[in-house]
Structure formats: structure tokens, C-alpha cells
C-alpha positions as CSV (number, residue, x, y, z in Angstrom):
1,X,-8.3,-21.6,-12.8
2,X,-7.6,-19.5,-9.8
3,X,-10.6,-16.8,-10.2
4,X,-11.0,-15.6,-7.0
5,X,-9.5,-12.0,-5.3
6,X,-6.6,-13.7,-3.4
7,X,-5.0,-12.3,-0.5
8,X,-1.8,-13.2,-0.8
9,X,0.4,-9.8,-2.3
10,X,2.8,-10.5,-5.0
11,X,6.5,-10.5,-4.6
12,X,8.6,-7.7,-5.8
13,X,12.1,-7.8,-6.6
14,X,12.9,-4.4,-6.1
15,X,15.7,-3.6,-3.5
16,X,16.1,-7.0,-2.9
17,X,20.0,-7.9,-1.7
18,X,22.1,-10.9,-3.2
19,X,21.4,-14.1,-1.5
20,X,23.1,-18.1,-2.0
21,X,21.8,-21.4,-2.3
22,X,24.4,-23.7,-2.8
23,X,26.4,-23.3,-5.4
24,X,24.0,-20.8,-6.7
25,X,24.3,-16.8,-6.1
26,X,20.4,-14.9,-6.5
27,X,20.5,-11.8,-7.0
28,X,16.9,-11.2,-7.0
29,X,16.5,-6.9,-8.4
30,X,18.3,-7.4,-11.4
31,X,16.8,-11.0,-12.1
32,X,19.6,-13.3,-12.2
33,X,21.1,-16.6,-11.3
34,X,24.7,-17.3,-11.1
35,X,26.4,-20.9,-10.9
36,X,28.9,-23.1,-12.0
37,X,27.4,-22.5,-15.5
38,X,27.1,-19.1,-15.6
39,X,24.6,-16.3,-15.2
40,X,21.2,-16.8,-16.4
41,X,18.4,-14.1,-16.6
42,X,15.0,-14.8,-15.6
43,X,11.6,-13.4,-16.5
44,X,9.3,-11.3,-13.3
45,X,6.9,-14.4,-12.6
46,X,10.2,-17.0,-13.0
47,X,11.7,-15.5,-10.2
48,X,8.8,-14.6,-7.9
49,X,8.1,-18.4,-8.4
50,X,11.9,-18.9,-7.7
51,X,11.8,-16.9,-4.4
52,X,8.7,-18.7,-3.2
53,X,10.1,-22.3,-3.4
54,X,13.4,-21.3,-1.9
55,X,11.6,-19.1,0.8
56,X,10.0,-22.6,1.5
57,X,13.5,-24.6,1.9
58,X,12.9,-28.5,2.0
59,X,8.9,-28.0,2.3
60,X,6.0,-28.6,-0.7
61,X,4.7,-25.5,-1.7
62,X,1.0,-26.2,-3.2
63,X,0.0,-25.3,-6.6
64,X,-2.3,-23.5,-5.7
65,X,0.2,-21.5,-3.0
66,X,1.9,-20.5,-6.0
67,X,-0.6,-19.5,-8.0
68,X,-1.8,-17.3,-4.7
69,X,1.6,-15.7,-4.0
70,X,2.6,-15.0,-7.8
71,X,-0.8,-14.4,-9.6
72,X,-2.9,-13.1,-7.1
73,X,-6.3,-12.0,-7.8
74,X,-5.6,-12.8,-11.6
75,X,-7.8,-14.9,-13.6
76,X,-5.0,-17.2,-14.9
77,X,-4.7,-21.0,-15.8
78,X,-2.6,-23.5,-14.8
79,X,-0.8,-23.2,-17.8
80,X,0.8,-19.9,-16.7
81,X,2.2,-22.3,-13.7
82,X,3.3,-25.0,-15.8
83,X,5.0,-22.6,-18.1
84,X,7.1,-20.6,-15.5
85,X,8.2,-23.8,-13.5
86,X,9.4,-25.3,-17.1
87,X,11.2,-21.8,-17.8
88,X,13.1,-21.9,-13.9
89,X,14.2,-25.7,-14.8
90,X,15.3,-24.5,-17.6
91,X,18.0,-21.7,-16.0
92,X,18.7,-23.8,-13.4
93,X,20.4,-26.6,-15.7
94,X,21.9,-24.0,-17.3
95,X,23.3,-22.3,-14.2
96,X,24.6,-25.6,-13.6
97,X,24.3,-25.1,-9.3
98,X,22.3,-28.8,-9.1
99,X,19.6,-27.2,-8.1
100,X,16.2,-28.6,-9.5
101,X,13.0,-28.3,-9.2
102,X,10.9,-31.2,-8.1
103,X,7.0,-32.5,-8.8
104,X,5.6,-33.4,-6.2
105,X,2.5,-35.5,-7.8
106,X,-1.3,-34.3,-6.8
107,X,0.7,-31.7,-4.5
108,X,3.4,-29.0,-5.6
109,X,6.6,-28.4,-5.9
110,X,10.0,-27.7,-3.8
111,X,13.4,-27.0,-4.6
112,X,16.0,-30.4,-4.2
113,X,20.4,-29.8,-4.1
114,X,21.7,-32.3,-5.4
115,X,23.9,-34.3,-2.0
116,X,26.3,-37.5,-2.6
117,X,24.7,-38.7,0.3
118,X,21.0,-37.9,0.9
119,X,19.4,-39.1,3.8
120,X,15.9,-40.0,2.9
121,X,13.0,-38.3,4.8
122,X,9.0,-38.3,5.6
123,X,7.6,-36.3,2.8
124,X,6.9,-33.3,4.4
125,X,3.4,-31.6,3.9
126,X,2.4,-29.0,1.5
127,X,3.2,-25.7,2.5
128,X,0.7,-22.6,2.1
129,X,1.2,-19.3,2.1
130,X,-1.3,-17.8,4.3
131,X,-0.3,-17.2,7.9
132,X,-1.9,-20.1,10.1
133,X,0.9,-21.9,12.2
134,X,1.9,-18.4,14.3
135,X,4.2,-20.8,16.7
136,X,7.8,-19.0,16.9
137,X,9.0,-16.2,18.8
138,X,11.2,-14.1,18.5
139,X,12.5,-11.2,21.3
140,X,12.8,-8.0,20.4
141,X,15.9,-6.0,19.9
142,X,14.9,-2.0,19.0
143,X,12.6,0.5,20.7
144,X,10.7,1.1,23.2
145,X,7.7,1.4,24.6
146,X,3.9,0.9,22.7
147,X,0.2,-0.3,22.6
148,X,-1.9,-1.2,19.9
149,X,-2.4,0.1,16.4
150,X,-5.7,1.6,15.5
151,X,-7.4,1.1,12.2
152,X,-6.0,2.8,9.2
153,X,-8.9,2.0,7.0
154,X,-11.9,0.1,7.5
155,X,-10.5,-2.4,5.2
156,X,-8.0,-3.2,7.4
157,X,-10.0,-5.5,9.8
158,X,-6.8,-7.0,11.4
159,X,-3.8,-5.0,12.5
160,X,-0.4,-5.6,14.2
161,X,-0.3,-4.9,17.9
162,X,2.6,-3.5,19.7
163,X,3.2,-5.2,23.0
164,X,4.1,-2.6,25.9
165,X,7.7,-3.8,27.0
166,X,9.9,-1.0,28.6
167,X,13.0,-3.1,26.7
168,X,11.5,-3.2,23.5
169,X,8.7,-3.5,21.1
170,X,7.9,-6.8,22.9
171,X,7.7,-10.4,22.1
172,X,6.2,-11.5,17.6
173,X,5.0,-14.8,17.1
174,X,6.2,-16.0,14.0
175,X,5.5,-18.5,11.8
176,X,7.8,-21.7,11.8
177,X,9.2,-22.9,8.4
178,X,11.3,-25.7,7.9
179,X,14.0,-24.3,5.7
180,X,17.6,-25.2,4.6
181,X,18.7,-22.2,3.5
182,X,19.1,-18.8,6.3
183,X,19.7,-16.1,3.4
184,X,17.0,-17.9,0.5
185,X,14.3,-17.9,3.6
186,X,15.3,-14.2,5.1
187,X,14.8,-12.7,1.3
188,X,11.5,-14.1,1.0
189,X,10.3,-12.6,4.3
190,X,11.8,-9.3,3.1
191,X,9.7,-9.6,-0.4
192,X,6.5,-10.9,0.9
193,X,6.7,-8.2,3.5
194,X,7.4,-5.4,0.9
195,X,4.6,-6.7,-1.3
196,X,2.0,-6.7,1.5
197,X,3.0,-2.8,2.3
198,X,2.9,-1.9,-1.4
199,X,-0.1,-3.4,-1.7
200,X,-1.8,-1.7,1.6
201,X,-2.4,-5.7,3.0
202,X,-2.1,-4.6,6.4
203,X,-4.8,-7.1,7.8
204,X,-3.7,-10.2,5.4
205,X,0.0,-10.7,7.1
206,X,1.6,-8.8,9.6
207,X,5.0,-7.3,7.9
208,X,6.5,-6.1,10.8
209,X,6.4,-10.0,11.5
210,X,7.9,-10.8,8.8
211,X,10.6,-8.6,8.8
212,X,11.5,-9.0,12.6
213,X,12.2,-12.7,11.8
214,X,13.9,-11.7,8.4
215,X,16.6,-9.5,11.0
216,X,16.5,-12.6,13.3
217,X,18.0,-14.4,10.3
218,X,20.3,-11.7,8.6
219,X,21.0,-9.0,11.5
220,X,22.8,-7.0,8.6
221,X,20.1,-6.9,5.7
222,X,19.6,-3.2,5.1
223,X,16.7,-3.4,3.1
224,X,15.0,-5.7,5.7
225,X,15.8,-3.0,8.1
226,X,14.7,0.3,5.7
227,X,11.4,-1.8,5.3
228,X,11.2,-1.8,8.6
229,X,11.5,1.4,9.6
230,X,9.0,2.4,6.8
231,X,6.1,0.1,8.8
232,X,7.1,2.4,11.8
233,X,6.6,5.2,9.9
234,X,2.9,3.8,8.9
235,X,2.6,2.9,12.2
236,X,3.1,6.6,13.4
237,X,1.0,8.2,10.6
238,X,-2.3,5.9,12.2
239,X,-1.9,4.7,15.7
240,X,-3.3,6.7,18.7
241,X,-1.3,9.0,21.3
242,X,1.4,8.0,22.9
243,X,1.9,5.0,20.8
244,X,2.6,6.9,17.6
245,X,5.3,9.0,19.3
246,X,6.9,5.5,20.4
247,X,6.8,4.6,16.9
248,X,8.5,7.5,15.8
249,X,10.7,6.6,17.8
250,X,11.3,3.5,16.8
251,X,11.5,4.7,13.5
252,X,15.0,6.7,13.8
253,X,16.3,4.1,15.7
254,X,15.4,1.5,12.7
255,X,16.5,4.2,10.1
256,X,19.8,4.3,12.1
257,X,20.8,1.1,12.0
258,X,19.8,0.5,8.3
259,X,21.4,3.8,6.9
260,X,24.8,2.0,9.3
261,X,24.8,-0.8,7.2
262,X,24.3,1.2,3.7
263,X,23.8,4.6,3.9
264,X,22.0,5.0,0.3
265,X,18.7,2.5,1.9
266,X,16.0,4.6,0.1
267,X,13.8,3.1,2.3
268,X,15.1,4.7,5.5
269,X,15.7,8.0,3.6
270,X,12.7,7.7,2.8
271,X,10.8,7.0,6.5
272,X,12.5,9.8,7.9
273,X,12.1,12.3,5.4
274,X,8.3,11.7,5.7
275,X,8.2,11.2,9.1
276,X,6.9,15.2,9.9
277,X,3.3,15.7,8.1
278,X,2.8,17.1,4.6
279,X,0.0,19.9,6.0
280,X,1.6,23.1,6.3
281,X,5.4,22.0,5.7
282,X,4.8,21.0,1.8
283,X,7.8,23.0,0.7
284,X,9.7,21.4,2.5
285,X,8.9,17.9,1.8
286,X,8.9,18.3,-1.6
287,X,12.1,19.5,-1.4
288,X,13.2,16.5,0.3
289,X,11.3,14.3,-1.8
290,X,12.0,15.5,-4.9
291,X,15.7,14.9,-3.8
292,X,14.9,10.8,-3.6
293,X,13.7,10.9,-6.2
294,X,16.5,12.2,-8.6
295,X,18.9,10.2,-6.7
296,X,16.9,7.4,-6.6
297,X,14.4,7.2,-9.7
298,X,13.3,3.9,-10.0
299,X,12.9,3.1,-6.4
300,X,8.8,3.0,-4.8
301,X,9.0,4.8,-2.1
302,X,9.9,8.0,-2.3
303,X,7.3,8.0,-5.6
304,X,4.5,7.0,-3.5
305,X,4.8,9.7,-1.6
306,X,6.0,12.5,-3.8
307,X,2.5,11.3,-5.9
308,X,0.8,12.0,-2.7
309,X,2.5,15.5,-1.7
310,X,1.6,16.7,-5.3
311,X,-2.0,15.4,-5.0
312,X,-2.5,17.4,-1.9
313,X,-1.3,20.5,-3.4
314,X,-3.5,20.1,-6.8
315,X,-0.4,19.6,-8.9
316,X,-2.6,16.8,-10.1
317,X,-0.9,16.4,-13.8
318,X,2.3,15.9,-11.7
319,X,0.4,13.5,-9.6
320,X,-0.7,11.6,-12.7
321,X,2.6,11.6,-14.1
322,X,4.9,10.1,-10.7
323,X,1.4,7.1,-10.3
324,X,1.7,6.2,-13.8
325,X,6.0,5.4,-13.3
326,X,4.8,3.6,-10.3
327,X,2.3,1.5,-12.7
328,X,4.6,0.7,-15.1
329,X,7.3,-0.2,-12.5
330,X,4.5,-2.6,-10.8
331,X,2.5,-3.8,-13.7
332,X,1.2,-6.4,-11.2
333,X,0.3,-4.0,-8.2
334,X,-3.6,-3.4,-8.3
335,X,-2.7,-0.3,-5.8
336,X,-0.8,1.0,-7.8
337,X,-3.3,0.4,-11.1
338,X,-6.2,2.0,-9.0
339,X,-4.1,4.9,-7.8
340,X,-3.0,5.8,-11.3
341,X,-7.1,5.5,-12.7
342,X,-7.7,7.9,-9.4
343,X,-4.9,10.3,-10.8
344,X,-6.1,10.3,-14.1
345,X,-9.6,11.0,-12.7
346,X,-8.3,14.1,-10.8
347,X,-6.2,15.1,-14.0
348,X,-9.5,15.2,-15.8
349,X,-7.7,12.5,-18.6
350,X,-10.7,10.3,-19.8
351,X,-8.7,8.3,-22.7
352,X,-6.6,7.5,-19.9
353,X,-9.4,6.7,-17.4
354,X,-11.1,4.7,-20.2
355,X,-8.0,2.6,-20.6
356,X,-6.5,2.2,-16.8
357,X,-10.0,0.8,-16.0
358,X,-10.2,-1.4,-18.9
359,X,-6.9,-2.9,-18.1
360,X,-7.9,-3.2,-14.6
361,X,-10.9,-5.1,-15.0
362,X,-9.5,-7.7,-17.6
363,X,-6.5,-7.9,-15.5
364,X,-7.8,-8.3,-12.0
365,X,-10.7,-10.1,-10.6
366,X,-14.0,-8.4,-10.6
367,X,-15.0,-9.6,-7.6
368,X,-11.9,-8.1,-5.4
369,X,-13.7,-5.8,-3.0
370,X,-11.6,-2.9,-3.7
371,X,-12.3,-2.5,-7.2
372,X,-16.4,-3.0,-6.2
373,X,-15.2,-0.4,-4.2
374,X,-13.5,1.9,-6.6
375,X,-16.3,0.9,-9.3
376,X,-19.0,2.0,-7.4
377,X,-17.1,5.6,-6.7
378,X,-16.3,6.1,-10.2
379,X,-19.5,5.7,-11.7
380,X,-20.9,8.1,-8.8
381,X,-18.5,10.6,-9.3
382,X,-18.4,10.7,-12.7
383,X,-22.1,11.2,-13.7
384,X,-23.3,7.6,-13.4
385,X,-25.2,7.6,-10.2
386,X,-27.9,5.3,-10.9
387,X,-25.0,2.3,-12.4
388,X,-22.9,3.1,-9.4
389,X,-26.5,1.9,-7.3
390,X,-26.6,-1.0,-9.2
391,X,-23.6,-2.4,-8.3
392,X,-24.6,-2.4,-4.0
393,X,-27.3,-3.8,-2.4
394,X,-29.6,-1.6,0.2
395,X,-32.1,-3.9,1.7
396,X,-31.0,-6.5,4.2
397,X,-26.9,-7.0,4.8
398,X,-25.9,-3.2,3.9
399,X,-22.0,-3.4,2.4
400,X,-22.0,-6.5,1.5
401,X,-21.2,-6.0,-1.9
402,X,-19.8,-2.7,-1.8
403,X,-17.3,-2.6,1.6
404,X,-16.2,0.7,3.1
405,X,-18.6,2.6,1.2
406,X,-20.1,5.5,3.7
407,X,-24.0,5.8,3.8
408,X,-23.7,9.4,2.7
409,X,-22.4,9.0,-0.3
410,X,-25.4,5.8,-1.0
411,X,-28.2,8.8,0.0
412,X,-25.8,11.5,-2.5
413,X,-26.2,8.9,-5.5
414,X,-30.0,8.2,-4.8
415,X,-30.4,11.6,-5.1
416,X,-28.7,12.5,-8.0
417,X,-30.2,9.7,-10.0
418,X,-33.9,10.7,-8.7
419,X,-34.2,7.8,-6.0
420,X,-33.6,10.3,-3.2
421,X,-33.6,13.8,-1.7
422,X,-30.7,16.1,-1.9
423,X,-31.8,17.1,1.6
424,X,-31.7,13.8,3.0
425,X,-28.5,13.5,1.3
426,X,-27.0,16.4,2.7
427,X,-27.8,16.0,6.2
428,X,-26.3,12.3,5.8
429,X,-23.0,13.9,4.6
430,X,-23.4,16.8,7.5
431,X,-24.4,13.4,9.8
432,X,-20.8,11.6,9.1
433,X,-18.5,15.2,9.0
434,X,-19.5,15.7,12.7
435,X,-19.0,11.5,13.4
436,X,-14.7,11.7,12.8
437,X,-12.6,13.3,10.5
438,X,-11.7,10.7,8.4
439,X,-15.1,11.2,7.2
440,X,-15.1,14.9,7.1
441,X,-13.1,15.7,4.5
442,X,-14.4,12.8,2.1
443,X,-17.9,14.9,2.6
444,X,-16.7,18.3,1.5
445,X,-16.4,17.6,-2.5
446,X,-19.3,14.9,-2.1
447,X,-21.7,18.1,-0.8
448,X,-20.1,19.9,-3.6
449,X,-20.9,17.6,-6.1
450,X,-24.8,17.8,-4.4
451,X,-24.8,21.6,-4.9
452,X,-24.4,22.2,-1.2
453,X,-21.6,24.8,-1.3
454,X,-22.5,26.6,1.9
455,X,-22.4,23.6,3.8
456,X,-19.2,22.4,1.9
457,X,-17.3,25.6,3.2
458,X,-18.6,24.8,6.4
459,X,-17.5,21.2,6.6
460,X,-13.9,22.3,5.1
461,X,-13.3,25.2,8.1
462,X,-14.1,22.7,11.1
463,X,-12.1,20.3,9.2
464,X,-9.0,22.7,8.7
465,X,-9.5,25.7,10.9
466,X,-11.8,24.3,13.7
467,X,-14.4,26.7,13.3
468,X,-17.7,27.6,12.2
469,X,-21.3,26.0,12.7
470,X,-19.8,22.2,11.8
471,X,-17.9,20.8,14.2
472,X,-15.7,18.3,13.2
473,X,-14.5,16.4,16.6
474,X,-10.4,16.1,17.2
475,X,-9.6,12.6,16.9
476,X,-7.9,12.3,20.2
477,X,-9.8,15.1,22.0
478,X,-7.7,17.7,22.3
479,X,-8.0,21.6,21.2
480,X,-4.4,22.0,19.9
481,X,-3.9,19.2,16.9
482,X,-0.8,18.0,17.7
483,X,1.6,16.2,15.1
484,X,-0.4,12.9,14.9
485,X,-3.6,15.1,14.6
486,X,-2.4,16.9,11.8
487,X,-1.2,13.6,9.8
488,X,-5.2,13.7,9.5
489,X,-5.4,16.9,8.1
490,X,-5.3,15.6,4.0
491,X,-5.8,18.3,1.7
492,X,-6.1,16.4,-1.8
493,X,-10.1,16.0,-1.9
494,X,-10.2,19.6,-2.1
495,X,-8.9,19.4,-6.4
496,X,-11.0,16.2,-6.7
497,X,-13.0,17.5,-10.1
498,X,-16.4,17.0,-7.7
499,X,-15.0,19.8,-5.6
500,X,-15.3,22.2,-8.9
501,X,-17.9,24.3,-7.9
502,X,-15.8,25.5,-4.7
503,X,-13.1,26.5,-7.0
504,X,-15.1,29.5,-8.7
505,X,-16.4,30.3,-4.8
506,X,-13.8,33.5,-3.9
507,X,-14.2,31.5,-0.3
508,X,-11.5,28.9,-1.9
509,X,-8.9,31.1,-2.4
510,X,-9.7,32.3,1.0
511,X,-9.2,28.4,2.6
512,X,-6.4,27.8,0.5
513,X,-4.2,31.1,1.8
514,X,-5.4,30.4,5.6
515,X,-4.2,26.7,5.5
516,X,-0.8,27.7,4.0
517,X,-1.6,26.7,0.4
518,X,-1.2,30.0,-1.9
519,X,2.0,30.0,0.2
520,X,3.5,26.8,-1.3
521,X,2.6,27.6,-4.6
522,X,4.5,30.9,-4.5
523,X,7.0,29.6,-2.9
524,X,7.4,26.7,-5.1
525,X,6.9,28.8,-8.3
526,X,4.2,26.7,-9.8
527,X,0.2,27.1,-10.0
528,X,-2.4,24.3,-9.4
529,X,-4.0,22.9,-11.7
530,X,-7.3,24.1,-10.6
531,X,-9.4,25.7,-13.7
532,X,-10.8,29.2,-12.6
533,X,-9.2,29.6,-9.5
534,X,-7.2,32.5,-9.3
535,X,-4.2,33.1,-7.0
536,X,-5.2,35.8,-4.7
């Protein structure tokens, strides 16, 4: 029974190109094989297993591998494994392609082709999934110029690096794999690397890794290039001056190549249509977005960040509706499950609430970090205060069983269940606005929700307008944000419900027209939903 919170991302299909082994054509979006025999249809988990084996070419790929790569952080059985490897043998005798799946006993599985002549070879070890043997390398063909990636959030405890390399983005290790197959191994790299960015798994495998040696093997997969330009994109939106400059860079140059080798690769469109910040241009991306989105409506990426845009504009019924697609396209992402119960949450929906987070806990193991995470901000925030406490520990190791979690909002929960001061609490949120401003604007609805609505107001104008008596430092030092500073600048915790008692403060209207807001909204032709907030 595999009952712990892996950290291997599953595999999605989505975008994926048409690939051969053999005598047998995968093409992996729509779910088919096609040999000799004809086409055959498989279920989600046949064909992530599918991928996985032929990723691996001529090597064992563990049982548990599996169960890590297509069931990850699921309490499931081996049954589930036995079932889905029967099902693939099945489809592959009917394709008819010789292709076969093969027990290894005590050990795994891999994928045999049936040769006249086989030469007999060592068995070869089992293979696992997780990134150890980092031996390869592989030059580098695009960019220029970088330095390292600073965190994006504190649960990303290890991050790519760019080398500095006037040529290029500098020199990857890689992984080695003993495969037969170029096209079977390059796909896999592309899906494992699109599963750990849909899954925000920066810090388990590097995709930008991945993805390099995916191009090494195909130079002309578009989607492996369009992925790639998206981690540019990421890397742009996080990394310190000058390196996120070089990354936008890199990202037209990346978005060039793939839209040259199919000029519909939604995930290029995608990068560069995102690439200037939402803050203050919202018309404008929406615009852009909304325009991927009809031409493209059952691809991720321009979702993910059309759910966003409407978040930050308290369109949060639109948000809700775009995160709860994106659930039903990824049933197995437990991003995308916790961003659609955080939607419903702002939408003020408590049937759906009640049954996202039911589904997320029977689905998903409890003791993944980000649902302690999530668990312990949702009974905070939503009247529950002293069941959120229960869940964390506060003498001796503080965080270890609730990671990320910011000491103010600990002292704002002890206070609101009568463990605490609402002073104390308040100068702990005041404490962490003035520390960066990642932390800033998480503390204006949390001083809301503590009755603190002067010092609310005053957090939210250092954060957006750089005045007033808090002052909320520039996260590279400079008195002019400049694009990478305003990538910070994130809007949607003002329409988070614990943000309600700014919305009947006349000083809300006030923020929202200085930072470009009401302007949106009339421009757009559309009202937030923000219950007794009037337009001024």
C-alpha cells in the first residue's frame, strides 16, 4: 500500500506529440496505440503506466517507481498496479506491435520487442524515478546570459540554477537512462516535466532538465520547446535582477523556435502573452487570454492563468468557474484540487467547499504537507481558529507539522480562539508586512479578519502605493518597481472573504481606483463580485 505523499508528479497526456516504438505508433493526448492490429484505446492510468516503462527503454522500472510516478500521494493498493499492467498487455496483443510487457519477479516491470535474434544481456537494475544519477551533460543551445533562481515559495527548498555563459544558458547535468527507443524516452521527459510544472514541483525535479535533454533528443518537438519556454516564463516571474531579464529573454527566443515548428503551441502563446505583469495591464491580458482560451479550450495553460487574472480582479465566480475546468481536466492534480477549494472559498460556495475538501482528503494523502498546509488555513479562515491550532505544534520544532505557515497568522488564530492577544497578533502581522512583500500582502486581509482595519489600509498603501506609516521594503531595493517588481504586486487577497470588512470601508474604493482597478472593471464592462462595495 503506497500511503505516503510521494514526490513524484503524475504524467499528463495533454499536448503530448505522436511518438513510435517499433511497430507501434503512440499517440499519447488522444490515448491510443496503433499497430499491425489496429488502434486500441487505453484508459488515463494504462497509458501513464505505458509512458513510464517505455520512458525507461530496456531498464526495470520498480513497482513501487510506478506506483510513485502514476499514483502519487494516493492511498492505493497493489491491485490498482496489477490491474492497469493486465489492461496494457491486453492492448498490446491486440495492437499486435510485439511489444509486451515483462515481470520482472521481486522487481518490476519493462517493456521487451520481440527480435529474431536477441542477444542475451546482464539483467539490468531496477530503475527509479527520482533524480539521483545526475551524470550526463548536455551543452546548451538558446539564450544568454543568467545566475541563479531565487525562491518562489518556501516550499520550494531546491531550485534550478542558471549557469552564467555569455553563449548560452550554460552546461545541465542530466540524468543517464539506458533506453532503446529516442522518441518513447524524449516523450516521457516532455510529460514528467509538464507534470512537475502543473503540479508547482519545482524542488522535486528540475524540468528545465528535463526538457533540455528532451530537445537534445527531438530538436523539433514543439511542445517540448512551448514547455520550455513556459519555465522561462516562471523563471522571469521569480528570479532576481538581471537574471529575470535574461530569462525573458530566453523566453522569446524559446517561443520563437517552438511557434517555427507549429505556430498553434499554446504553450508558447501562452508564455509570451503572460510574459508583461497582470498589475495595472489587466485589460489587456484578459484580452489576450481570453483569446487562448476560445481558441484553445481544453488546453492548461492559458486557464491557469486566465483563473488567476480573474482572481485578482474579484471576478471570483469566474475564477471558480475556469479552476473547476482545470479540476475536471486533471482529476489527479492536487494543485489543481486545492486551487478549485480556494476558489470556491473566495466564491463564498460552501456545498462546494464541503465537497472539494472531502474529495481531497479521501483522495490524497493526509499527511502531504500542502494539504496540512491548506487544512490548517481553512479552518483559520473560516471560523475554526482553535481546530486550525490543533493541527501544528508550538513548542519545540516550530513548522514541523504545518510548513510555510507565517508566525502571524499562528499569534492571529490564538487570538481569535482566546489563546492570545489581538495586539500581539497585530504587531506580528505589522512585524512580517515590513520583513518582504511576499508577506505583506498575505497580512492585509489576515489584519482584517483581526478587526485591525486601520492598520490593514496601511499595510495595503506601502504594499501598492509605497506610502504611509508601514513600509513595505522593495524587494530588490530600488524606489521605482520596475517590471520584475511589479510581478510582486498580487492583488487577489484583497476579495479573499477575510478582507470583507475593508469592502464596506469608503478607503477601498479609494485603493481600488488609485491602483487601476475601477478602471478595468469599466473598461471591461463587468462589476466584482464584492458584496457592498460600490463603484465610485
Amino acid at each position: 500500500m503506497l500511503n505516503q505523499g510521494d514526490e513524484t508528479p503524475i504524467l499528463s497526456t495533454a499536448g503530448a506529440s505522436i511518438f513510435t516504438l517499433g511497430a507501434l505508433t503512440v499517440r499519447a493526448a488522444p490515448r491510443e496505440l496503433e499497430g499491425p492490429g489496429g488502434v486500441v484505446a487505453l484508459e488515463p492510468r494504462v497509458m501513464q503506466v505505458f509512458l513510464v516503462l517505455s520512458g525507461a527503454g530496456t531498464q526495470v522500472v520498480s513497482r513501487h517507481a510506478l506506483l510513485a510516478a502514476c499514483w502519487p500521494g494516493m492511498v492505493v493498493g497493489e491491485d490498482s498496479l496489477n490491474r492497469a499492467v493486465a489492461e496494457l498487455r491486453k492492448a498490446l496483443r491486440q495492437a499486435g506491435a510485439g511489444i509486451n510487457v515483462e515481470t520482472i519477479p521481486k522487481t518490476g516491470y519493462r517493456l521487451s520487442i520481440e527480435a529474431p535474434q536477441a542477444v542475451a544481456a546482464p539483467e539490468p537494475a531496477p530503475i527509479d524515478l527520482a533524480p539521483a544519477d545526475m551524470a550526463l551533460a548536455v551543452p546548451s543551445t538558446i539564450g544568454s546570459g543568467s545566475s541563479s533562481h531565487s525562491s518562489r515559495t518556501a516550499r520550494r527548498t531546491l531550485l534550478f540554477a542558471m549557469a552564467a555563459s555569455s553563449a548560452g544558458l550554460g552546461v545541465w547535468a542530466v540524468r543517464r537512462w539506458a533506453v532503446a527507443d529516442g522518441d518513447a524516452r524524449a516523450e516521457f521527459l516532455v510529460m514528467q516535466a509538464a507534470a512537475v510544472m502543473r503540479d508547482d514541483r519545482w524542488g522535486t525535479i528540475d524540468p528545465m532538465v528535463l526538457l533540455r535533454e528532451a530537445i537534445r533528443l527531438r530538436p523539433r518537438h514543439a511542445k517540448a520547446w512551448g514547455l520550455y519556454t513556459l519555465a522561462c516564463r516562471d523563471l522571469a516571474r521569480s528570479a532576481a535582477e538581471p537574471p529575470a531579464f535574461a530569462a525573458i529573454s530566453n523566453c522569446q527566443i524559446a517561443a520563437k523556435q517552438a511557434l517555427a515548428l507549429d505556430p498553434q503551441q499554446v504553450d508558447a502563446l501562452t508564455a509570451l502573452a503572460t510574459l508583461e505583469p497582470f498589475y495595472a495591464n489587466w485589460l489587456q491580458s484578459e484580452r489576450r487570454l481570453v483569446d487562448l482560451v476560445q481558441r484553445f479550450p481544453d488546453q492548461e495553460a492559458p486557464m491557469v492563468e486566465l483563473a488567476d487574472l480573474y482572481a485578482s480582479t474579484g471576478r471570483t465566480a469566474d475564477n471558480l468557474s475556469v479552476r473547476s475546468r482545470l479540476a475536471k481536466i486533471e482529476p489527479t492534480s492536487l494543485r489543481y484540487a486545492l486551487e478549485a477549494l480556494a476558489a470556491s472559498c473566495m466564491a463564498g460556495d460552501r456545498s462546494q467547499q464541503t465537497l472539494r475538501l472531502e474529495h481531497i482528503l479521501q483522495t490524497w494523502s493526509t499527511d502531504n504537507a500542502e494539504i496540512k498546509e491548506f487544512q490548517f488555513q481553512f479552518l483559520g479562515f473560516t471560523g475554526h481558529p482553535a481546530q486550525a491550532l490543533e493541527l501544528i505544534r508550538f513548542e519545540g520544532d516550530p513548522g514541523a507539522n504545518a510548513p510555510l505557515v507565517f508566525p502571524a497568522q499562528v499569534a492571529a488564530f490564538k487570538a481569535l480562539a482566546g489563546l492570545g492577544t489581538v495586539k500581539a497578533a497585530v504587531e506580528a502581522s505589522l512585524e512580517a508586512a515590513r520583513y518582504r512583500q511576499s508577506s505583506a500582502v498575505q497580512m492585509i486581509p489576515l489584519l482584517a479578519l483581526l478587526g485591525a482595519v486601520d492598520d490593514a489600509f496601511a499595510v495595503a498603501d506601502g504594499y501598492y502605493l509605497d506610502r504611509g506609516p508601514v513600509k513595505v521594503p522593495h524587494k530588490f531595493g530600488k524606489a521605482e518597481p520596475s517590471i520584475v517588481e511589479m510581478r510582486e504586486r498580487m492583488t487577489k487577497w484583497l476579495f479573499v472573504p477575510t478582507a470583507r470588512s475593508l469592502w464596506l470601508d469608503p478607503r477601498f474604493r479609494l485603493l481600488c481606483r488609485e491602483i487601476g482597478l475601477v478602471d478595468y472593471w469599466r473598461s471591461a464592462g463587468i462589476r466584482p463580485d464584492v458584496p457592498g462595495m460600490a463603484l465610485p
